[in-house]
N, CA, C and O atoms as CSV, one atom per row, in Angstrom:
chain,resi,resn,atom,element,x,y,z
A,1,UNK,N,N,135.937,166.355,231.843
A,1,UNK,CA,C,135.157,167.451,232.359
A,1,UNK,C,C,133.722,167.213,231.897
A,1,UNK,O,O,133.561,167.007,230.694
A,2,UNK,N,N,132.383,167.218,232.913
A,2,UNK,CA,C,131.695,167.198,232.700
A,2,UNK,C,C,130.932,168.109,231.655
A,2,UNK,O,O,131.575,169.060,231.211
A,3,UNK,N,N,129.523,167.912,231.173
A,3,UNK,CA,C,128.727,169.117,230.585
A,3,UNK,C,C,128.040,169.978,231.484
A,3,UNK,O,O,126.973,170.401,231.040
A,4,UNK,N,N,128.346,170.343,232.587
A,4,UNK,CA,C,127.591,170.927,233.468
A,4,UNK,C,C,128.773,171.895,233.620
A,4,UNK,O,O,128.632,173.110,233.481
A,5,UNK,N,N,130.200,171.180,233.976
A,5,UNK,CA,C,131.334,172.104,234.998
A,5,UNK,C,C,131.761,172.965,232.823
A,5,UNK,O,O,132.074,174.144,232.659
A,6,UNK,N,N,131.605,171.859,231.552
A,6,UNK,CA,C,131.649,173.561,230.775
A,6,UNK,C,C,130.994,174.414,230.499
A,6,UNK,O,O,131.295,175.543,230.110
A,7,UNK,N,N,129.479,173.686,230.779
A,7,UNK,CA,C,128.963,175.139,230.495
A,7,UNK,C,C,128.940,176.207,231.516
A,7,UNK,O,O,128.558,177.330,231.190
A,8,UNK,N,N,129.349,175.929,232.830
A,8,UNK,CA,C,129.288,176.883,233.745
A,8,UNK,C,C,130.510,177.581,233.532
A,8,UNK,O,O,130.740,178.683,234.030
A,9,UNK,N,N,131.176,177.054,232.911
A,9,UNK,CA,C,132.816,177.651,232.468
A,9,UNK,C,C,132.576,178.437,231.309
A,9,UNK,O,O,132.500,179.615,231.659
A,10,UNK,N,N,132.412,178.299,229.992
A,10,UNK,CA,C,131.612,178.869,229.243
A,10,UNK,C,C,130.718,179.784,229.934
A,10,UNK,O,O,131.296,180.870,229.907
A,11,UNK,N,N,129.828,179.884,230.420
A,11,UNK,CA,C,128.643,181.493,231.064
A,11,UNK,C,C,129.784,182.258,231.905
A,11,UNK,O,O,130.152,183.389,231.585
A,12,UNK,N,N,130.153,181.773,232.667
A,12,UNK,CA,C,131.715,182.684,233.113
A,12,UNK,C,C,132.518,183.600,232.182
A,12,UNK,O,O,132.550,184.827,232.083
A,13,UNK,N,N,133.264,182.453,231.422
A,13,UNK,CA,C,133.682,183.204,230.678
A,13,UNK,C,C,133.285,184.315,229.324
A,13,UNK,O,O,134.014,185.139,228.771
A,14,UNK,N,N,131.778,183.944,229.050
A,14,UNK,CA,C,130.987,184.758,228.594
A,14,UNK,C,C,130.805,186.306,229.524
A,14,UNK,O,O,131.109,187.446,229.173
A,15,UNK,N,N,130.321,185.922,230.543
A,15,UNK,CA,C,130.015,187.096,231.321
A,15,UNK,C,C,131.014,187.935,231.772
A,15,UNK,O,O,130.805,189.101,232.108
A,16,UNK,N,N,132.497,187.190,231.801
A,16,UNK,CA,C,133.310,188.608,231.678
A,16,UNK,C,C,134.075,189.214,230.646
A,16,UNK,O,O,134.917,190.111,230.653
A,17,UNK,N,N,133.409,188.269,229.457
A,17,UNK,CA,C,133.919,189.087,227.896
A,17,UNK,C,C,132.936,190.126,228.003
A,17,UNK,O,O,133.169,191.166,227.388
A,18,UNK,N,N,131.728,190.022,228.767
A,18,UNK,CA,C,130.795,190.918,228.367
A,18,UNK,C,C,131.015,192.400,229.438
A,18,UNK,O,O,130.696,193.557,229.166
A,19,UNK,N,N,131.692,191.849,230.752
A,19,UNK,CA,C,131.866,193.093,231.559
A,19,UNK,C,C,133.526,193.654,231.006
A,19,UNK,O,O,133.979,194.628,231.607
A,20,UNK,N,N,134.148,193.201,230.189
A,20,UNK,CA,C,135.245,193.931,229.843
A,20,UNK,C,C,134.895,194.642,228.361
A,20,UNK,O,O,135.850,195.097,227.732
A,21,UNK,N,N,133.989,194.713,227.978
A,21,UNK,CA,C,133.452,195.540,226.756
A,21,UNK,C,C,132.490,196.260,227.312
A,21,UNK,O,O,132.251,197.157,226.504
A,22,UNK,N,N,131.665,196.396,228.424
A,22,UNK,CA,C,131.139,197.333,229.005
A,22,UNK,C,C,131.996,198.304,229.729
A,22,UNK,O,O,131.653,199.445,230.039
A,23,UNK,N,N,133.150,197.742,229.973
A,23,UNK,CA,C,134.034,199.096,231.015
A,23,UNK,C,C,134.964,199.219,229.638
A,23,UNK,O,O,135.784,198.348,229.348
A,24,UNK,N,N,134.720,200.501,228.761
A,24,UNK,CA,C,134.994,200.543,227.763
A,24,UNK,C,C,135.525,202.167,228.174
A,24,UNK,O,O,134.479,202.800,228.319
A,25,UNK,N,N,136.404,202.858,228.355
A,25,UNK,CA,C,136.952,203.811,228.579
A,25,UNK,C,C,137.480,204.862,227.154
A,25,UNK,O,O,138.510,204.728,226.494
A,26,UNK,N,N,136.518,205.776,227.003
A,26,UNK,CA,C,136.759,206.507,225.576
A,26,UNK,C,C,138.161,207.324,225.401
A,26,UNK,O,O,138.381,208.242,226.190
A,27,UNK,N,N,139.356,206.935,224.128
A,27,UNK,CA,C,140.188,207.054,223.750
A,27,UNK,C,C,140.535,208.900,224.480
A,27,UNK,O,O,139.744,209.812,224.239
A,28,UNK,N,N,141.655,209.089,225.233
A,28,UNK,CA,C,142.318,210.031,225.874
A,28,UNK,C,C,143.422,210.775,224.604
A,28,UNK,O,O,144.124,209.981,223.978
A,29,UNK,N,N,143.522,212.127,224.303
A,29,UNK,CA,C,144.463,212.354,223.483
A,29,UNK,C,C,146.202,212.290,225.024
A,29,UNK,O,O,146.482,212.464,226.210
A,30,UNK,N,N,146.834,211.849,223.472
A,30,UNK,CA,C,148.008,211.523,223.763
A,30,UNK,C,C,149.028,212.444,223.473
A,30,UNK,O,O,149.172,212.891,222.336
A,31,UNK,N,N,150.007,212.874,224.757
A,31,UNK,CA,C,150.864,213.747,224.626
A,31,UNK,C,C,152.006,213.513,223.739
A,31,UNK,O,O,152.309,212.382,223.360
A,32,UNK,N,N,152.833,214.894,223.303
A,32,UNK,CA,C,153.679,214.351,222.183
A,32,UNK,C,C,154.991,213.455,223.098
A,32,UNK,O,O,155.997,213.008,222.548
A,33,UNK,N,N,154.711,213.345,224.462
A,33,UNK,CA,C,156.073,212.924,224.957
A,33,UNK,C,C,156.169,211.288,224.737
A,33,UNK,O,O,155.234,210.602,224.326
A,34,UNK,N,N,157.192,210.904,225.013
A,34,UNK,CA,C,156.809,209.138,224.325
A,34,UNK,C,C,156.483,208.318,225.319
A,34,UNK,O,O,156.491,208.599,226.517
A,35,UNK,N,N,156.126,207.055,224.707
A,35,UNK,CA,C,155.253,206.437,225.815
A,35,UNK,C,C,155.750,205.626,226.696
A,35,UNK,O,O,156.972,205.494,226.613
A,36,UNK,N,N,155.042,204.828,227.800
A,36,UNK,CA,C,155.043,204.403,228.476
A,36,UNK,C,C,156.194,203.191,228.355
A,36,UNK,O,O,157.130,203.149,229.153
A,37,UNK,N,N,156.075,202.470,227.565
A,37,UNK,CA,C,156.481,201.465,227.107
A,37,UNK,C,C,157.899,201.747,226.978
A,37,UNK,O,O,158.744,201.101,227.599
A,38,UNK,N,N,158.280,203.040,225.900
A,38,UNK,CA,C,159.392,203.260,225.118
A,38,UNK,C,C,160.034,203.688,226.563
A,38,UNK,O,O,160.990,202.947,226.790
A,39,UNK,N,N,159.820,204.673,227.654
A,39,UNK,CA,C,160.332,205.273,228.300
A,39,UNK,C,C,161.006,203.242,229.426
A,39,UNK,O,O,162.224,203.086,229.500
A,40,UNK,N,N,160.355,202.444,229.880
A,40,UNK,CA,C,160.641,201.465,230.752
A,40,UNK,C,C,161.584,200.916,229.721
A,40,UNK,O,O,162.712,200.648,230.135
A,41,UNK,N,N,161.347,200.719,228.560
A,41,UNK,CA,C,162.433,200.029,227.310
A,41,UNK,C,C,163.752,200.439,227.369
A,41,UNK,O,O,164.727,199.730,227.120
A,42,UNK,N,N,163.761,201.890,227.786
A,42,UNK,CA,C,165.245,202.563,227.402
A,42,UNK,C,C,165.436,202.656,229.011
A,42,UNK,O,O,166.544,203.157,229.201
A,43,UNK,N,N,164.967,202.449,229.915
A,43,UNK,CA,C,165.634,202.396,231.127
A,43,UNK,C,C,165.896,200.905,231.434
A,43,UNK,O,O,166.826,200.829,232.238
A,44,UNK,N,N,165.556,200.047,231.188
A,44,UNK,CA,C,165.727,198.895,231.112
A,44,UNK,C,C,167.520,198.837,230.413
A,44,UNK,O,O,168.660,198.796,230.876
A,45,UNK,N,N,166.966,198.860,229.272
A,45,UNK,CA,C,168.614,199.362,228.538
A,45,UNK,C,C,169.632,199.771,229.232
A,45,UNK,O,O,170.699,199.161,229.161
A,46,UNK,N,N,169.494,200.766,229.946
A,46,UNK,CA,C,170.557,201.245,230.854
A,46,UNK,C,C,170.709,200.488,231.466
A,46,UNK,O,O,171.837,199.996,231.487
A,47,UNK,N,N,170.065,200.155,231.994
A,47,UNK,CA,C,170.502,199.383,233.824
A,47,UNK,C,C,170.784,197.985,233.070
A,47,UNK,O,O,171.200,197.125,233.846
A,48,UNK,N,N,170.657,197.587,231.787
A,48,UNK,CA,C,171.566,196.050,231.379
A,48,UNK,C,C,172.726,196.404,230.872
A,48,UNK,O,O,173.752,195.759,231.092
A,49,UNK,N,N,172.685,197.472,230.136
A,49,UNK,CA,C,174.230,198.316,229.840
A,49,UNK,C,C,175.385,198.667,231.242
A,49,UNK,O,O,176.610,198.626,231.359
A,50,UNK,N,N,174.377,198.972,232.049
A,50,UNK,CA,C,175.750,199.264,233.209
A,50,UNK,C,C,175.866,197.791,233.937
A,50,UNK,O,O,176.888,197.586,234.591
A,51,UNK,N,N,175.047,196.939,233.870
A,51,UNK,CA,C,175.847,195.599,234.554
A,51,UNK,C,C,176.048,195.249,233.826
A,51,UNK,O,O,176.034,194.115,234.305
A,52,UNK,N,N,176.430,194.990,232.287
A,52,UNK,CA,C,177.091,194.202,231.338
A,52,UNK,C,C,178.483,194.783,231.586
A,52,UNK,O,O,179.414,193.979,231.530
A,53,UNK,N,N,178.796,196.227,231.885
A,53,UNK,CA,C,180.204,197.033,231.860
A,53,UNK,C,C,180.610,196.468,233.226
A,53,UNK,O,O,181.705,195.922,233.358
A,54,UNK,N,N,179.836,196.576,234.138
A,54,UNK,CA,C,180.294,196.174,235.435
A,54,UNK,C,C,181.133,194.943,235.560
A,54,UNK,O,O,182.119,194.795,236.283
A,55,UNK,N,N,180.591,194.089,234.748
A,55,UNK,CA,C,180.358,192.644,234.567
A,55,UNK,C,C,181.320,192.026,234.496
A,55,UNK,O,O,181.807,191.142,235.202
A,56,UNK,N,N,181.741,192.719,233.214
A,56,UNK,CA,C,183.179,193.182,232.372
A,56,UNK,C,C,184.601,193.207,232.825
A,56,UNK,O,O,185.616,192.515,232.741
A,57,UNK,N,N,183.947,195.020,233.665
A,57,UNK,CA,C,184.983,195.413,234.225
A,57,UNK,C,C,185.507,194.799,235.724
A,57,UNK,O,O,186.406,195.217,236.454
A,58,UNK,N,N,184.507,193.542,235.907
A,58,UNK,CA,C,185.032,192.572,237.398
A,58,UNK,C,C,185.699,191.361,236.723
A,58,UNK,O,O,186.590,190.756,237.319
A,59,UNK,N,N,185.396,191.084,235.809
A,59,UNK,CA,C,185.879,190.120,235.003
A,59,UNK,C,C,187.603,189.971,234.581
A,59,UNK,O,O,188.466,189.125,234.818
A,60,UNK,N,N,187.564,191.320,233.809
A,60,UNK,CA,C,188.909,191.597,233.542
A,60,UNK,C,C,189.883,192.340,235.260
A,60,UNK,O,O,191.108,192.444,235.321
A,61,UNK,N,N,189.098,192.658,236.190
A,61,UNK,CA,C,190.067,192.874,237.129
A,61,UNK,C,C,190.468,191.676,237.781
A,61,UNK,O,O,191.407,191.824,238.563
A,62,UNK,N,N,189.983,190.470,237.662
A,62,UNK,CA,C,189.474,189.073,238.655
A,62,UNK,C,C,190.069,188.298,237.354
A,62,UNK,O,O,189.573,187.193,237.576
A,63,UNK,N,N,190.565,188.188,236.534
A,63,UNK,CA,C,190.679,187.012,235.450
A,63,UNK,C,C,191.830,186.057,235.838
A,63,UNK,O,O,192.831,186.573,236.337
A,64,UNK,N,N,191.800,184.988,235.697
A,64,UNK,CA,C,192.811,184.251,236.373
A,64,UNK,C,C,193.051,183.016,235.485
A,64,UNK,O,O,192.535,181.920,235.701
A,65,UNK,N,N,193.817,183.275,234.549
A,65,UNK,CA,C,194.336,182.120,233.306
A,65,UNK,C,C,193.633,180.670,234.127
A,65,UNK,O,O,192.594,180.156,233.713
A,66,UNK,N,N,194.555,180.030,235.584
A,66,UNK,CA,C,193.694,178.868,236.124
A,66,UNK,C,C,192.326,178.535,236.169
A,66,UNK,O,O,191.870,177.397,236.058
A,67,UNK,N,N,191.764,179.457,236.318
A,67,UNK,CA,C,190.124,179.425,236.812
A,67,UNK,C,C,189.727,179.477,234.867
A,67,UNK,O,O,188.852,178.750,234.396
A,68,UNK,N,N,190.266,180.113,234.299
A,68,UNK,CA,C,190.002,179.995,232.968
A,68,UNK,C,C,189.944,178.694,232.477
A,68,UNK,O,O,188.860,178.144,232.280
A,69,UNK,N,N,190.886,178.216,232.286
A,69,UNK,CA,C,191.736,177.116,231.626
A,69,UNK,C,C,190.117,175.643,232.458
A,69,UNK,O,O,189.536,174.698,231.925
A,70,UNK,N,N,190.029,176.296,233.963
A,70,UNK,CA,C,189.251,174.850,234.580
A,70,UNK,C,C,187.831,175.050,234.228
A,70,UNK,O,O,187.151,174.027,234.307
A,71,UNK,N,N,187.085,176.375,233.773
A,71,UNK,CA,C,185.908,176.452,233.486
A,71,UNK,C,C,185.967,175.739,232.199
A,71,UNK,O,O,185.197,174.787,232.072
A,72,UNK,N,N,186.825,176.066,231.127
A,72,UNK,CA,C,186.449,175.525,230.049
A,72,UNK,C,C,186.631,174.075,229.612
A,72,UNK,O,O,186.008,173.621,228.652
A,73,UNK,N,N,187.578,173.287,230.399
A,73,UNK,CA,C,187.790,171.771,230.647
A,73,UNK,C,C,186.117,171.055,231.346
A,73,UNK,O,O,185.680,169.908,231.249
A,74,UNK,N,N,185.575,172.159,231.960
A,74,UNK,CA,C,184.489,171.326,233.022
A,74,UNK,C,C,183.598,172.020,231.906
A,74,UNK,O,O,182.394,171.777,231.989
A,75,UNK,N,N,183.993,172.804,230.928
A,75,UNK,CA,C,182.766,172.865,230.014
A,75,UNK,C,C,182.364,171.695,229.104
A,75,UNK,O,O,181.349,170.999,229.111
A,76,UNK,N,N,183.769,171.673,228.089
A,76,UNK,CA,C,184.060,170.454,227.286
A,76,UNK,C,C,183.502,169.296,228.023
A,76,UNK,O,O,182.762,168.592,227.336
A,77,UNK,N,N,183.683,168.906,229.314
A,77,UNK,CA,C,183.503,167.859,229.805
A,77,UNK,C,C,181.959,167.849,230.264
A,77,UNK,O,O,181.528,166.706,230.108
A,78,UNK,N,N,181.163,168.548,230.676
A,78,UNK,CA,C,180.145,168.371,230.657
A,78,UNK,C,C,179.120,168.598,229.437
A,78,UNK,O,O,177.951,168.269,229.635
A,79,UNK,N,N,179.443,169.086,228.309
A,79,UNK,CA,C,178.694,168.742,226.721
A,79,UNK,C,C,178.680,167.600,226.073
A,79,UNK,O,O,177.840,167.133,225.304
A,80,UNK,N,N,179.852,167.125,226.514
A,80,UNK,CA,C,180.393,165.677,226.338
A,80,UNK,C,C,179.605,164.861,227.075
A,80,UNK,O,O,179.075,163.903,226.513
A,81,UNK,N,N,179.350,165.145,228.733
A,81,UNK,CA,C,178.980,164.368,228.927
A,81,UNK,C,C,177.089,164.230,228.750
A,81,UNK,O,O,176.503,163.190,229.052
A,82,UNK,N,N,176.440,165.343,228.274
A,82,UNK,CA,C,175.116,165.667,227.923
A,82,UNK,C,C,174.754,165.247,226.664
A,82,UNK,O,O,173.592,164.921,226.419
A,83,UNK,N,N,176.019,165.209,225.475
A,83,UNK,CA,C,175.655,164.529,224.767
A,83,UNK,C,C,175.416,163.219,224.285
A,83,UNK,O,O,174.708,162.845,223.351
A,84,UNK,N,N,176.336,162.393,225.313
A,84,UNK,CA,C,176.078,161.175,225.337
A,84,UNK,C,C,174.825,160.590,225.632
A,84,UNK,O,O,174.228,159.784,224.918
A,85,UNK,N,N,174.365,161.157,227.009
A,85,UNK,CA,C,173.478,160.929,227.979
A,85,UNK,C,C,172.015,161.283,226.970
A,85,UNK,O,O,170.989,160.613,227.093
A,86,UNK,N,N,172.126,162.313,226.090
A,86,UNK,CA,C,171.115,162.555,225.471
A,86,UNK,C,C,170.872,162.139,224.032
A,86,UNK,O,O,169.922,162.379,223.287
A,87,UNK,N,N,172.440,161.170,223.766
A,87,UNK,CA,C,172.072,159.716,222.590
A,87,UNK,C,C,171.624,158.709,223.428
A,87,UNK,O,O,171.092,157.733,222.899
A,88,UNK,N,N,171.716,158.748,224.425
A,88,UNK,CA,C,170.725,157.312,225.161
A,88,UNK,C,C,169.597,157.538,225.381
A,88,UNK,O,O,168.672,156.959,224.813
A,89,UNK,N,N,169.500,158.206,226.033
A,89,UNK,CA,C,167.756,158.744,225.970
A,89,UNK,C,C,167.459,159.254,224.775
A,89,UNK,O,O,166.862,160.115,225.421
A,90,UNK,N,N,167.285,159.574,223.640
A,90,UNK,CA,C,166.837,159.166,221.849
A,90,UNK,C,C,166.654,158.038,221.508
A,90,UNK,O,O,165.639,157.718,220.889
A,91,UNK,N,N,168.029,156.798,221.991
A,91,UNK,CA,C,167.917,155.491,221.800
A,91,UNK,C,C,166.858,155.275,222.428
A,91,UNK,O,O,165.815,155.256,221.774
A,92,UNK,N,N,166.816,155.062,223.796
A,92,UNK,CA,C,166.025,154.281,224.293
A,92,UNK,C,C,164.313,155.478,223.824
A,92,UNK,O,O,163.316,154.832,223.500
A,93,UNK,N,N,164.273,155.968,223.830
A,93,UNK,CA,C,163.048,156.086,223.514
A,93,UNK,C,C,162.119,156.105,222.078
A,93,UNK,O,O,160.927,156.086,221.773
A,94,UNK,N,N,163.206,156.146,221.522
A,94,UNK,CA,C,162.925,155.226,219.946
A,94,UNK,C,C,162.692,153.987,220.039
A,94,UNK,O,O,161.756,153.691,219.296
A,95,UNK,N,N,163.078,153.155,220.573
A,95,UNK,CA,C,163.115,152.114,220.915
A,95,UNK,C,C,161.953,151.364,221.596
A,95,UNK,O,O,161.649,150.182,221.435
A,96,UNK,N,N,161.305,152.369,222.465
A,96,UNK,CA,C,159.886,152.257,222.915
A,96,UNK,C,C,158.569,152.596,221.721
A,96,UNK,O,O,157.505,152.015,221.504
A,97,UNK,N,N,159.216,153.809,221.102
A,97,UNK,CA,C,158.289,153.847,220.176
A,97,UNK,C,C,157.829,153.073,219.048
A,97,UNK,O,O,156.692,153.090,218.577
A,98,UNK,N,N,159.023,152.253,218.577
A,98,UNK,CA,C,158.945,151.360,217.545
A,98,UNK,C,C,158.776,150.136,217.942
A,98,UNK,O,O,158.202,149.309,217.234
A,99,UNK,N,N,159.353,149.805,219.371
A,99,UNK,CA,C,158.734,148.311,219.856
A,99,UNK,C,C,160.072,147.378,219.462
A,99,UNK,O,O,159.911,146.161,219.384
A,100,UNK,N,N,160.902,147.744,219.306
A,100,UNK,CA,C,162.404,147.176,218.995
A,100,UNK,C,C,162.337,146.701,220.983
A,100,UNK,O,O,161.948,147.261,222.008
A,101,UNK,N,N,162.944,145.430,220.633
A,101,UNK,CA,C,163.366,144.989,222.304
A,101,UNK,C,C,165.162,144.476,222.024
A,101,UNK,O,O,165.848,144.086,222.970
């Protein structure tokens, strides 16, 4: 980057540190009800609480020992196979780094 394209980047970004401390809006009293934040926090909550139950409760109506038994074989089998794959790529890129041929 040139010295021309930072300092024009620099006066930019100067000039709107300087227009966001001019639109300076004097402190509003605050109601005793709670805020903004807390109120989206605890509705948030809910609505992950009722699809975690939902979740659950499709889970245990839908459970099927087979489909069990094959998720966790294609689990085992694919950690297995990530971990291999990701001792070769360590090897080989150690291997670049140190200059080993």
């Amino acid at each position: 980057m040139g010295a021309r394209s930072f300092l024009a980047l620099f006066l930019i970004l100067l000039l709107l540190a300087s227009e966001a401390q001019g639109a300076h809006v004097p402190p509003q009293d605050e109601p005793d009800s709670p805020a903004l934040l807390t109120k989206v926090q605890e509705s948030l909550y809910g609505y992950w609480d009722t699809a975690k139950a939902t979740a659950q409760d499709l889970y245990r109506k839908t459970y099927l020992p087979t489909v069990d038994e094959k998720i966790r074989d294609m689990y085992s089998k694919s950690t297995a196979a990530v971990t291999i794959y990701a001792g070769i790529f360590t090897d080989q890129v150690l291997s670049l780094l140190t200059g080993d041929h």
